[in-house]
N, C-alpha and C positions, 0 to 999 in steps of 0.2 A: 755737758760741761765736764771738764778731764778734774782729777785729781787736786792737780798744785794748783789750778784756780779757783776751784772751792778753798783752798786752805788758804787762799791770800784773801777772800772776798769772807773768810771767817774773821781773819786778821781786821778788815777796813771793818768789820760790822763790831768787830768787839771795841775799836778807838771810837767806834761813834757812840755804844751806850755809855763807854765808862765818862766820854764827855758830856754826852746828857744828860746823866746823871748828878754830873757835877758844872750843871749849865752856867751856874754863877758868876764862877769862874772864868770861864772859857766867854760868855756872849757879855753885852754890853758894857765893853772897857769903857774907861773914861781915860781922857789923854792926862798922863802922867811921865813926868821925868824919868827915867828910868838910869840913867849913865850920864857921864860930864865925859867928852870926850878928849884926850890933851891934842895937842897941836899936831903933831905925829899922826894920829888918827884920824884928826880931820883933812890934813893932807892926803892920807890915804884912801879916804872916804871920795875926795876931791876928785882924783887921779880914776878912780875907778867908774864913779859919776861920768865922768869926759870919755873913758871909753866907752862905754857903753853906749853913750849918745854918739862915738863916733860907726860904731858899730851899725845902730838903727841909720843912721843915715845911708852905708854904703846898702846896706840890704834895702833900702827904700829907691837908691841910686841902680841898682840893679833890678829891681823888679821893674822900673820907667823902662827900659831897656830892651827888656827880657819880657814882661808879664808871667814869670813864674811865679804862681803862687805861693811858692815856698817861700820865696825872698819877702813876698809880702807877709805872711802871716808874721812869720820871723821878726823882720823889723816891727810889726805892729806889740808881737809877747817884748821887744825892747821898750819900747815905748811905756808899757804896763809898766812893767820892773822897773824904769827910770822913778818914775811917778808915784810907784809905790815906795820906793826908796826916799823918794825926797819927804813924802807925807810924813814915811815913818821917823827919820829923823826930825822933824816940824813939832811933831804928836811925841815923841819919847826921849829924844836925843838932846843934850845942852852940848853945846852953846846955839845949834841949829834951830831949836825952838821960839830963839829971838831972831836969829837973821835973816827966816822966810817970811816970819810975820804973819803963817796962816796954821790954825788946827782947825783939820777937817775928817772926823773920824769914816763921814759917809762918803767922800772921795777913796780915801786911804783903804778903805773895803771893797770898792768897788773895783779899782785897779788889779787888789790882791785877787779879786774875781776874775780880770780881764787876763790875768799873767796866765790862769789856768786854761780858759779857753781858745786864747789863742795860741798857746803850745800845743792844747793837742789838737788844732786846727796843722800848725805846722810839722805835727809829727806824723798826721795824719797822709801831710804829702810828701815830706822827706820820705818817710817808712813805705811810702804806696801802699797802706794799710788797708786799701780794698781787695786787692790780690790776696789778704789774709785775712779771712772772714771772721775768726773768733778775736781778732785783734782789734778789726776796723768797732766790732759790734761794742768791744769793752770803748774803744778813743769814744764812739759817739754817745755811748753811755755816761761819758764823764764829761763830756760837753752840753747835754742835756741838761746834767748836774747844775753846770755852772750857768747856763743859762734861768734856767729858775731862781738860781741864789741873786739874780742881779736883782730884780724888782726887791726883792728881803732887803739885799743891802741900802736901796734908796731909799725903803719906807722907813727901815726902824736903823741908819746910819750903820750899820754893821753885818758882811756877810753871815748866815744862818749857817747854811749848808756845810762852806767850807772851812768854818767855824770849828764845828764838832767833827769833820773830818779836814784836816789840815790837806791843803793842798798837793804840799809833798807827798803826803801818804797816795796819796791818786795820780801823781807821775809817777810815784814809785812802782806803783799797782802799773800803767801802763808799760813802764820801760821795762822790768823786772819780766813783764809777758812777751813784749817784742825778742829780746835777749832768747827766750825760748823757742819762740812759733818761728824766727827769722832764720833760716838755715844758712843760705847765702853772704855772711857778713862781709861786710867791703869795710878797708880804712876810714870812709865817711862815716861807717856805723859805728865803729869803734872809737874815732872821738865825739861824735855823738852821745854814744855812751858814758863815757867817762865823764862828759861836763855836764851832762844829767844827775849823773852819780855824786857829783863832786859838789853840786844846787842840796840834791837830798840827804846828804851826812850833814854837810852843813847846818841844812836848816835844822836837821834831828836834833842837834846839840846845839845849837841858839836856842828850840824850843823848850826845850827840856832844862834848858839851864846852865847843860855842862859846857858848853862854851866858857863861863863864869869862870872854871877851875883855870885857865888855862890865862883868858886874860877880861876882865868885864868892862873892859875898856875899848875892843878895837871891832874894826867895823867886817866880821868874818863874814855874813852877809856879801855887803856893798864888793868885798874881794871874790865871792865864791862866784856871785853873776858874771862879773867882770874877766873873769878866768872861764866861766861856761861860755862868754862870748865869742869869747877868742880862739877855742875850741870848736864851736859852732859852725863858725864862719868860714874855720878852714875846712871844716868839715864839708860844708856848701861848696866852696871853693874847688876841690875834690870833686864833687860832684860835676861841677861845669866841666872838670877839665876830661871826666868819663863820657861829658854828655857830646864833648869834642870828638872826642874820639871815636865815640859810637857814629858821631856824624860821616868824620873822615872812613871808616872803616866801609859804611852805606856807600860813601863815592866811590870808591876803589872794587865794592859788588859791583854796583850799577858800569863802573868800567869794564871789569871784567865780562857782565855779560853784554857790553855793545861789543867789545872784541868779538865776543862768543859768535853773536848776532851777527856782527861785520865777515868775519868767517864763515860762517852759514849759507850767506848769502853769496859767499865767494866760491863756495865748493858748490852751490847752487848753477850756479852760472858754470862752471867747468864742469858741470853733469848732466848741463843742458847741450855745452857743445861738443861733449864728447860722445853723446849718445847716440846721432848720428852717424859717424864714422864705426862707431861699433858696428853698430846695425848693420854698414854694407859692408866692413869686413866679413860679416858670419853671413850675407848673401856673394860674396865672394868666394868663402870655404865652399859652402853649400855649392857651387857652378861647378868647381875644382871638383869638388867628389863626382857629382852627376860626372862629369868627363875624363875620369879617370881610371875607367874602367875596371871599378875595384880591386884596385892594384892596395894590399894589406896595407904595404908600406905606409903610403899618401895616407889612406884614411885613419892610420893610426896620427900622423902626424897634425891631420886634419882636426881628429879628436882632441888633441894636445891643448890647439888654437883656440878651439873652441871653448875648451874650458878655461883658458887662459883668459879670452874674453867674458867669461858667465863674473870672473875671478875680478877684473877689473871693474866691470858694471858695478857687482854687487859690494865693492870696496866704496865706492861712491855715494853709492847708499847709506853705509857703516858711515861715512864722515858725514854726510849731509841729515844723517838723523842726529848723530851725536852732536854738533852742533847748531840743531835746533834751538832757540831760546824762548820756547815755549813752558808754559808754568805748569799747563794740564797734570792732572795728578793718573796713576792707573795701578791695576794691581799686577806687579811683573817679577818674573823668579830672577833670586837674587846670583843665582849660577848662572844663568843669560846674560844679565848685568853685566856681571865681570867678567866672564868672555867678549864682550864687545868693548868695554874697555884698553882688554888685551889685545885686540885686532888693531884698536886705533894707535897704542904705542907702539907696535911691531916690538916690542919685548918677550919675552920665553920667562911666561909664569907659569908654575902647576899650581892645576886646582883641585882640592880636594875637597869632596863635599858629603862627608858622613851621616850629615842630617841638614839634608836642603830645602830651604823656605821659600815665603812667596812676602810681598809689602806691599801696601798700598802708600807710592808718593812717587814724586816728579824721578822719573827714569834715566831721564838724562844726566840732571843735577847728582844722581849715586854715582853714575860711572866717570863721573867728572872726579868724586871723591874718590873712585879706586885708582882714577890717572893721576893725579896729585900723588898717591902715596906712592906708587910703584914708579911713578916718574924719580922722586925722592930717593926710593932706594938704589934705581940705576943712577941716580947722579951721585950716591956717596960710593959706588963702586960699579965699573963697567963688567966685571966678570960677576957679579953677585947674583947668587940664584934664590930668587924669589917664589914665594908657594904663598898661594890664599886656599885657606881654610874657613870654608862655610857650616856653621854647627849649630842650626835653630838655638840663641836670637842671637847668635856672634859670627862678626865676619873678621877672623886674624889674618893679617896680611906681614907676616915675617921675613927677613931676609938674614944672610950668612953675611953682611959688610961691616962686621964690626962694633957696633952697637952706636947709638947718640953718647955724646962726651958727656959728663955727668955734669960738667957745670952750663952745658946748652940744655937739656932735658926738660926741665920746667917751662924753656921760653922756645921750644920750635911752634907753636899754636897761638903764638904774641904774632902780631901784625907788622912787616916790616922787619922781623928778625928773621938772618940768614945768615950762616957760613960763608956762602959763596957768593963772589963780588958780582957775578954777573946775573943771579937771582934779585925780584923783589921781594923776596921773604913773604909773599901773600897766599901762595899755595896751601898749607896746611892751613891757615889761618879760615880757610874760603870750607877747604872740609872742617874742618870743624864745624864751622857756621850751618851748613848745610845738614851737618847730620844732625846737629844739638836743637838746632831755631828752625828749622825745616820740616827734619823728620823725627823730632821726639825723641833720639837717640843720646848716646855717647859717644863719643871718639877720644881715646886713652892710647900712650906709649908708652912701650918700656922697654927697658935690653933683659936680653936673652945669653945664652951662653952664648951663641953664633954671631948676633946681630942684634935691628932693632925688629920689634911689635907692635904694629898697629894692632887695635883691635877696637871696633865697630858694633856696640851693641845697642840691638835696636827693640823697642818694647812695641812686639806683634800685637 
């Protein structure tokens, strides 16, 4: 256990003695008035109420759909907070005291239990909290929590648990570590965060009191959930529309390699029918020389042909491997790699290789990544002289054409973004993919004095 999580789990331990010490206080309320709230307030009370049940519905609307857990937890943590809400004005709020007609202190605990659990059920899956072991271990830990507190709240009408540790305190405790452990942030984590954030100041100053300084009349609660919703939601929303895209981005792979695949099979088939004709041209040469009475001339010329033919065969080869769409993984030097690349673009690249390596991953799928890029840089210029640079664990791939324009730079590796009207924008996007979700690597650009830089780092 690191540092800053001892000193938060210092923090949750020191709110829970100084409230049991002062258990009095804090456990067995009795339902009491607390505020009269004017017309204004309960309007706003009202308005906030109806979102939020419009909220739980679309996430309950969407999970029918979808079965994404997430939408269900989600709508279920609404469901809680409706119910706790409404108790809590029932139980402490006038005029709502008279117009539900119910105080029920063991409902109104139980809910304030449910709101906890099924948050970090839902945070659990937003967050994909199992990919992050010291994260997932704290969510289940506070879900434990609250599972225990539920039987306390039925038997003696009031949560125990999250009593003497206020609930906030333990999303705070989870979000506060997400924010940390989570490297990756996307705009769904970041309103995420915020209306988490925006639930726990909230509640700190309604509990505490100081809400009062400001106005002890209006429903900061009923608004802080009602605004966490709506951030929530878009937040999900966000989500779906990455989970689109990741989808569409997969059709556009699996297109790519039926292409691949379809080509394969096509250069297959013209290496099947040209292999014969080879053959009896170089039994042809072969006749020629036998009866040519080694005359220098012919069998230099003979020579010529013949390698001409070794030239063509083994061309054939170079394409019919390189478009194989086979997954097999091997371990092959990465200066082999890009020389076969180079063969299949007929481009004039130098390679340099100061310190050259070896990998272990699909062979074909690298030098797909070195034709993409070099293809790239003859397409922003036909005179441009390209050089790759191999240097144990970096492969640079620079060119003299000028560099990437500063406001494209960011989005050449976005899917579907291109310059040129007759490109799909999918080529860098496909290296990337390959080098980053493949083979564990990096693929990074940038300009140079001359041009641009690929550079391809790959963790041996």
């Amino acid at each position: 256990m690191d540092k800053a999580l001892k000193f938060k789990l210092a923090i949750v331990s020191a709110i829970f003695f100084i409230f049991l010490i002062n258990h009095k206080n804090v456990l067995f309320l009795e339902p009491h008035i607390f505020s009269h709230y004017p017309l204004s307030a309960v309007i706003i009370s009202a308005i906030s109420l109806g979102m939020i049940f419009s909220v739980m519905i679309y996430n309950f609307s969407i999970y029918f759909y979808s079965r994404d857990k997430q939408h269900l937890y989600y709508a279920l943590g609404q469901f809680s907070v409706l119910f706790f809400l409404i108790t809590l004005e029932s139980l402490f709020i006038a005029p709502f005291d008279t117009l539900y007609g119910f105080q029920s202190l063991r409902i109104h605990s139980l809910f304030q239990v449910l709101i906890l659990i099924f948050s970090m059920l839902f945070i659990r899956e937003f967050l994909q909290t199992k990919k992050i072991k010291k994260l997932d271990n704290l969510v289940v830990g506070v879900i434990y929590l609250g599972l225990i507190d539920i039987p306390l709240a039925l038997v003696t009408e009031q949560n125990i648990i999250t009593a003497l540790i206020p609930i906030f305190v333990l999303i705070w405790l989870v979000v506060s570590e997400s924010y940390r452990l989570i490297e990756n942030k996307t705009r769904a984590y970041y309103l995420f965060y915020i209306g988490w954030n925006i639930i726990i100041v909230t509640s700190v100053l309604v509990y505490t009191g100081l809400s009062g300084l400001i106005n002890d009349n209006f429903p900061f609660l009923h608004l802080a959930f009602s605004i966490e919703s709506i951030l929530l939601s878009l937040a999900l929303t966000y989500k779906i529309k990455l989970l689109h895209d990741e989808k569409d981005m997969q059709q556009s792979l699996l297109l790519q390699q039926s292409r691949l695949a379809s080509m394969g099979e096509m250069v297959s088939t013209i290496a099947h029918q040209w292999r014969q004709p080879l053959t009896h041209l170089s039994y042809l040469f072969m006749n020629i020389k036998k009866n040519s009475h080694n005359l220098k001339t012919v069998e230099t010329k003979l020579q010529e042909a013949n390698d001409q033919l070794t030239y063509m065969s083994k061309t054939i080869d170079d394409f019919r491997n390189f478009y194989n769409p086979a997954k097999t993984k091997e371990v092959f030097d990465i200066k082999s790699a890009c020389e076969n690349a180079i063969k299949i673009s007929s481009i004039q690249v130098k390679i340099n290789a100061p310190n050259p390596f070896s990998f272990y991953a699909n062979k074909n799928e690298f030098e797909q990544v070195i034709l993409n890029i070099i293809n790239n840089a003859k397409d922003a210029s036909k005179k441009a002289k390209i050089e790759i640079i191999i240097d144990n664990p970096t492969i640079t791939i620079s060119d003299d054409a000028g560099g990437i324009d500063k406001e494209h730079i960011d989005k050449i590796f976005e899917p579907y973004f291109s310059t040129k009207k007759e490109s799909d924008g999918i080529g860098l996007y496909i290296a990337k993919t390959i080098v980053e979700k493949e083979m564990g690597g990096e693929l990074m650009a940038k300009n140079s004095d001359k041009g641009a830089k690929f550079i391809i780092t790959i963790n041996v």
